[in-house]
N, C-alpha and C positions, 0 to 999 in steps of 0.2 A: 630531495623532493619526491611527492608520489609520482607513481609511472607506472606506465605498462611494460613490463619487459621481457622480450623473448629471450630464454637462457642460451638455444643452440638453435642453429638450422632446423625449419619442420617442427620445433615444438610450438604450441602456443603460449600466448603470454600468460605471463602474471602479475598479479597488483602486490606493487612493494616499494623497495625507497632507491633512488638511483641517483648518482652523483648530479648538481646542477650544473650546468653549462657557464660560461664565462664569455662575456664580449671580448673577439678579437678584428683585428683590423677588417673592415667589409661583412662581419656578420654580429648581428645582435640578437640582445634575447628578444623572446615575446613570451608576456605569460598568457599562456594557452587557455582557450575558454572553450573552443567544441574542434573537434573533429572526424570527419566520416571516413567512415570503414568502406573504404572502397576494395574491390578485385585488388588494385595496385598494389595496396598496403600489402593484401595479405598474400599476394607474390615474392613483393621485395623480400619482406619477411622472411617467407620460408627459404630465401635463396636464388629461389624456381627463376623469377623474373631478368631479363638480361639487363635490366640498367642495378639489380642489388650489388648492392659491395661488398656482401658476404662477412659483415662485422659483429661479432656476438659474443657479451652478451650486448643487447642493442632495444632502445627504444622503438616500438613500429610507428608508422602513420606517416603518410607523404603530403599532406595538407592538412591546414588548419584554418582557424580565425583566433586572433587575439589582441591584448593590447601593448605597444612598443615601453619602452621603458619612460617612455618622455609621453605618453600619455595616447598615442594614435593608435587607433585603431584599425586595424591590417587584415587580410586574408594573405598566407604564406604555401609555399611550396617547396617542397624538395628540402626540408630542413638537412643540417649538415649531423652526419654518421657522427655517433649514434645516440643524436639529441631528437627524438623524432618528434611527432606530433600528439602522441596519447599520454603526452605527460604536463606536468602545470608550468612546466618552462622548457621552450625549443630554441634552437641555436639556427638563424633564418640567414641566409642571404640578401641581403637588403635589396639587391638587383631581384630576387624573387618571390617580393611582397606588391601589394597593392592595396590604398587604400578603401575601404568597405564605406559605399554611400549611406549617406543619412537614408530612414527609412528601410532599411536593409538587416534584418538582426543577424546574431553571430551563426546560428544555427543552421538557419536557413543560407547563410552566403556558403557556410562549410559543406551543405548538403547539394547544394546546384553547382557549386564551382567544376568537379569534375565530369561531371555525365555533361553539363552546360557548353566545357569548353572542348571537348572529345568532339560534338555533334559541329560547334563552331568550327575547332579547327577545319573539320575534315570536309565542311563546305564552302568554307572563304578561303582557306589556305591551301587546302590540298586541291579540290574539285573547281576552285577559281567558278564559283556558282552565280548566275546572274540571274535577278530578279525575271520574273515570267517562269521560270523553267521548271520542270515537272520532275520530281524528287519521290523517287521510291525508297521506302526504308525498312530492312529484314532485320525482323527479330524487334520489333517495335514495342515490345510489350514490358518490358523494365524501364527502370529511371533512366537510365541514357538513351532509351528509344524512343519514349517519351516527351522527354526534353529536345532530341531530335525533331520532333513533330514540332512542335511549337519554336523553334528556334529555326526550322525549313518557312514556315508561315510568318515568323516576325521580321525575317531577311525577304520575303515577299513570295516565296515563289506560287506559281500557277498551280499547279494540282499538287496534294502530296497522297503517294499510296504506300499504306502501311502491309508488312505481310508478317507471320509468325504462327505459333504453334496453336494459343488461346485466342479462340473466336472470338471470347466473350470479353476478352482486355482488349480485343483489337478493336471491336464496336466500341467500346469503352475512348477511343482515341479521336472520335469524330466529334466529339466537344472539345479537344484540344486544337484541330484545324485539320486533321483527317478526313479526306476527298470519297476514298476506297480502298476497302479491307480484302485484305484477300487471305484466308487462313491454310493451314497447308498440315499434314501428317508425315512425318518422313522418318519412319524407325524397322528396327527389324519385322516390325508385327503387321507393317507397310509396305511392302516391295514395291509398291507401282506411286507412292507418296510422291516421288521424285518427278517422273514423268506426269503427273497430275498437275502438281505446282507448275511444273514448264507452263501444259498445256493452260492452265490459270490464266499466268503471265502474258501469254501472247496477242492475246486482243489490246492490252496495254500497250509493251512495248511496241507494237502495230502504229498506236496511236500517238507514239513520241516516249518515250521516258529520256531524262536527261543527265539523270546524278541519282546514281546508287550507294546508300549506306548501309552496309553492312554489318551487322553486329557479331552476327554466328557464324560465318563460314560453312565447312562441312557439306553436306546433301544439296541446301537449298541456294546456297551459293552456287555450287556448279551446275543446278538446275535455271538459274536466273542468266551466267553464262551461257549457256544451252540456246536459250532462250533470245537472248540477243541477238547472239550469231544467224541463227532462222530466221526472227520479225523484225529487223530493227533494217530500213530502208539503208539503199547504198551511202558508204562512208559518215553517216553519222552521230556523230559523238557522246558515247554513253559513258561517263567517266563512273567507274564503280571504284571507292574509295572501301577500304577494308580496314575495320577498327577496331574489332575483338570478336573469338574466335566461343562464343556461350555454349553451341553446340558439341563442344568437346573434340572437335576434330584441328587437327593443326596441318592437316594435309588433303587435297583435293586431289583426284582426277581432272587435269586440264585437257583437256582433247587442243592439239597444235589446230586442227581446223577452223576451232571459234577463235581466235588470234589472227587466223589471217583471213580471215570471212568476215569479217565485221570492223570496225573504225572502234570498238572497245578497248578504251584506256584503265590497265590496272594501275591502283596503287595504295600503298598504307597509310595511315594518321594516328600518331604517336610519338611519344616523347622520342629525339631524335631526327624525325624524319618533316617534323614543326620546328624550325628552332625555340627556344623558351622565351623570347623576348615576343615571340608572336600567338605563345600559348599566353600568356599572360596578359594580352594585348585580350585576345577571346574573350577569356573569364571576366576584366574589366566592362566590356559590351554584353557579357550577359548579367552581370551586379545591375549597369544600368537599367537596361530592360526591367531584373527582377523587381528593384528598387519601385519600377513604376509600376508594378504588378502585371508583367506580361507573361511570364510563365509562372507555374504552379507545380507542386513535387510532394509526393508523399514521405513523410518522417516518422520516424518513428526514435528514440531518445533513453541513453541508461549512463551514468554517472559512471567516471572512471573507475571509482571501486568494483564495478560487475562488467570488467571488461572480460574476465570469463567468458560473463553469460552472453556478451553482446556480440564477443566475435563467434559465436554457435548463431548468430540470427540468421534469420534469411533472407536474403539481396531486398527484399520488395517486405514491407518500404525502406527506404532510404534509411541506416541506420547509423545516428551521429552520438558518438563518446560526447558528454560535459565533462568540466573538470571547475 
C-alpha cells in the first residue's frame, strides 16, 4: 500500500509502498481517508514523545478518519505499531474508533478531533469545570486554543479570557466566544514581559478566574502562578490544568510560596493521565457539537503523495494528509 514512512528515529518520512496490515483478533483495518498532522504525530515519530514505541521503520500519524471494512465509517486513534495513520490502510483498535455523525465530513472530524478533545479532556475530566465558571486560557492563539475557546462557551461557562503572544489573533477570538484579551511579550529582548503579564492578570484574577488552560508553559505560566498566589481571595479554587508546553520550555521556576499561599490545584491532561475510554468519550461530544456547526477550525489540506511538503507546514492552519 502507499504510505508515509519514517525509515529511523528523527528522520522524516517518505512517500513509498509499505507492507498492508491484516485483521487480528480486536483490531481491524480502516482504509484511511484523512489524517492531521498533529505535534503528536510528529513526536511519536521522532521517538521524542514518551508514549512512542520506538519501532522503525514505521508508518506516523496517531489519528485518522476512515471507512471499516463492512462499510462504517469511523474516526480512529492510537492505530497499532507500525500501521499508522498516513497510509491508505491502518490497523485500529476497535475499542479506539468511534463513529463519525452524519453531517460531519472526514476532514474536518480528522482536523478537530485532537485540539477538540485536548481542550474537552482538560475541562470535563481533568478541571471537573462547572457551567457559570470563568475560564482563562494561555496561549489561545492556535487550533487547540481556539477550539478551547469555543468548547469553554459551548460547556457554558461565564467569562472566558484568552491571553498569548498575537494581539491581533487574540482579538481575532472574541467572535468565537472570547470575554477578554489580554496579550503579553515574554523573550529575552523583554525582561520585565514577565512581570507585566502578572501585573495584567491581576485585576482578573481579583475578579474570580476559576480553570486555567494552559497551552505553553515556560515565562507566562509561572507568571499566571505568580499571580494567583497574590490576587486570588482566601482558599479559593483555581484549578490550572497543563496541556502542552508551545513555549519551548519543559521547566519552570515554582517558588514553594505560591503552593502554600494559595488554594491553586496543579495538574496535567494527556494521554495517560485521561484514561482513553474518556478521551474518546470527548472527541465523541465534540463530533456532536461539530456536526451541529458549533465550532469552526482552519484547514488547510495536501494529498499523501506531498507528505514531504506537508509535514514542513506550519501548525496554523490545521493541516490534514488525504489519502
Amino acid at each position: 500500500m502507499k504510505a508515509a514512512i519514517i525509515p529511523a528515529a528523527g528522520a522524516p518520512p517518505v512517500f513509498g509502498e509499505f507492507r498492508e496490515p491484516e485483521a487480528i483478533d480486536g483490531k481491524v483495518v480502516v482504509n484511511v481517508r484523512a489524517s492531521a498532522l498533529s505535534h503528536l504525530s510528529k513526536m511519536r515519530s521522532s521517538g521524542a514523545h514518551y508514549s512512542s514505541e520506538g519501532v522503525f521503520p514505521s508508518v506516523p500519524g496517531v489519528d485518522g478518519t476512515g471507512t471499516t471494512q463492512d462499510g462504517r465509517r469511523v474516526y480512529f486513534a492510537l492505530p497499532e505499531t507500525p500501521f499508522g495513520a498516513l497510509a491508505e490502510k491502518s490497523l485500529v483498535d476497535e475499542k479506539l474508533s468511534i463513529p463519525i455523525p452524519d453531517g460531519l465530513d472526514d476532514v474536518t472530524a480528522a482536523a478537530i478531533a485532537n485540539p477538540g478533545m485536548s481542550a474537552w479532556a482538560a475541562l470535563v475530566e481533568r478541571a471537573k469545570f462547572v457551567r457559570g465558571e470563568t475560564v482563562l486560557i494561555n496561549g489561545a492563539t492556535g487550533s487547540a486554543g481556539s477550539m478551547a475557546v469555543q468548547i469553554a462557551k459551548y460547556l457554558g461557562a461565564g467569562r472566558i479570557l484568552v491571553s498569548g503572544r498575537n494581539a491581533e489573533k487574540l482579538e481575532a477570538l472574541r467572535k468565537l466566544g472570547a470575554d477578554e484579551v489580554i496579550p503579553f511579550t515574554i523573550d529575552a529582548d523583554h525582561p520585565d514581559g514577565a512581570d507585566a503579564f502578572e501585573q495584567a492578570l491581576k485585576p482578573h484574577f481579583q475578579n474570580r478566574i476559576d480553570v486555567v488552560l494552559d497551552y505553553l508553559w515556560g515565562g507566562s505560566a509561572r507568571a499566571i502562578i505568580a499571580s494567583i498566589a497574590r490576587n486570588v481571595e482566601d482558599a479559593h479554587r483555581v484549578r490550572l490544568v497543563q496541556i502542552g508546553s508551545a513555549a519551548g520550555e519543559n521547566s519552570i521556576d515554582l517558588p514553594a510560596a505560591a503552593l502554600r499561599s494559595s488554594a491553586i490545584e496543579l495538574m496535567g491532561s494527556g494521554l495517560k493521565s485521561v484514561p482513553m475510554n474518556k478521551l474518546m468519550e470527548g472527541i465523541a461530544h465534540v463530533f456532536e457539537g461539530a456536526a451541529k456547526g458549533a465550532f469552526e477550525i482552519a484547514i488547510a489540506t495536501l494529498p499523501l503523495e506531498k507528505i514531504a511538503e506537508a509535514w514542513q507546514a506550519p501548525g496554523e492552519p490545521r493541516m490534514v494528509v488525504t489519502i
